[in-house]
N, C-alpha and C positions, 0 to 999 in steps of 0.2 A: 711173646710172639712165637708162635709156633712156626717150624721150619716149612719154608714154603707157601705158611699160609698168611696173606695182609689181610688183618681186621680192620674194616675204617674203624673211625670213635663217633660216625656220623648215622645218628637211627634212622634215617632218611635216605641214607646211600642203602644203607643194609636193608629195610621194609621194600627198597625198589629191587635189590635183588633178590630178595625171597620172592616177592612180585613176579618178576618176569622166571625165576624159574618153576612158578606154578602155573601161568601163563604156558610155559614151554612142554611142561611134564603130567600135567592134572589131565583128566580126562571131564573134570566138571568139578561144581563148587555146590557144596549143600551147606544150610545151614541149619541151626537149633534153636528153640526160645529159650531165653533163663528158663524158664518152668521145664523144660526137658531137659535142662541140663541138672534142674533142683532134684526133679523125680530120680534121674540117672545117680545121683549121687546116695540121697536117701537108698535107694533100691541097692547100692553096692555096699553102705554102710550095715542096712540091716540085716540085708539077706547074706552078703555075704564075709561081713566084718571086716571093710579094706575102706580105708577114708581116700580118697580121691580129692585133693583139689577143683575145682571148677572148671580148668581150661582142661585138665585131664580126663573126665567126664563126660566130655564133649561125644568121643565114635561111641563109646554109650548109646547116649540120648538119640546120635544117629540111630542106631542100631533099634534101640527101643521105636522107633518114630515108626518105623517100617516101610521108611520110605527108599530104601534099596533095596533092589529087587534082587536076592542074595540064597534062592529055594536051593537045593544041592549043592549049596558050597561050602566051603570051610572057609571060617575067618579069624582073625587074629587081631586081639586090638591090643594096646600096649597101656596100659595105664599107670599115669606119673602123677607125682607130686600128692603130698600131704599136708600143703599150706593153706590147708581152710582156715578163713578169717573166724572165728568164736561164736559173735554175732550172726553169721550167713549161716554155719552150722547148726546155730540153736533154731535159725529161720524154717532150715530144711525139714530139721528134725518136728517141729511143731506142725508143719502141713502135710 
């Protein structure tokens, strides 16, 4: 436990508070297909030699989709995770 901070042990309390604090904080919800998140990943693998995970891939795929309207801005996207399943990797890499 960290000082000050209670974790339920309940995925269901916690999904409703992420919930309601995107609800409270987001300014809107986009989403991606697998296929832009496959391209997103391929595209960082080859071009720029950084394996990404799936979920991490994701403001990618956003970005690549070009469906935010983002002309003279600066952006920053944070990319995590290198837990690609083998199989979804070899998938990527073949299409």
């Amino acid at each position: 436990m960290v000082s000050g901070l209670k974790l339920s042990n309940s995925i269901d309390e916690l999904a409703l508070l992420y919930l309601a604090t995107v609800q409270a904080l987001a300014h809107g919800v986009l989403t991606v297909t697998d296929e832009e998140v496959k391209e997103a990943m391929r595209l960082m693998l080859l071009r720029m030699k950084i394996l990404v995970e799936p979920t991490g891939a994701v403001p990618v795929a956003l970005l690549l989709s070009k469906r935010l309207d983002l002309k003279d801005q600066k952006v920053g996207v944070i990319l995590s995770g290198g837990n690609a399943d083998p199989d979804l990797l070899a998938e990527v890499l073949r299409s």
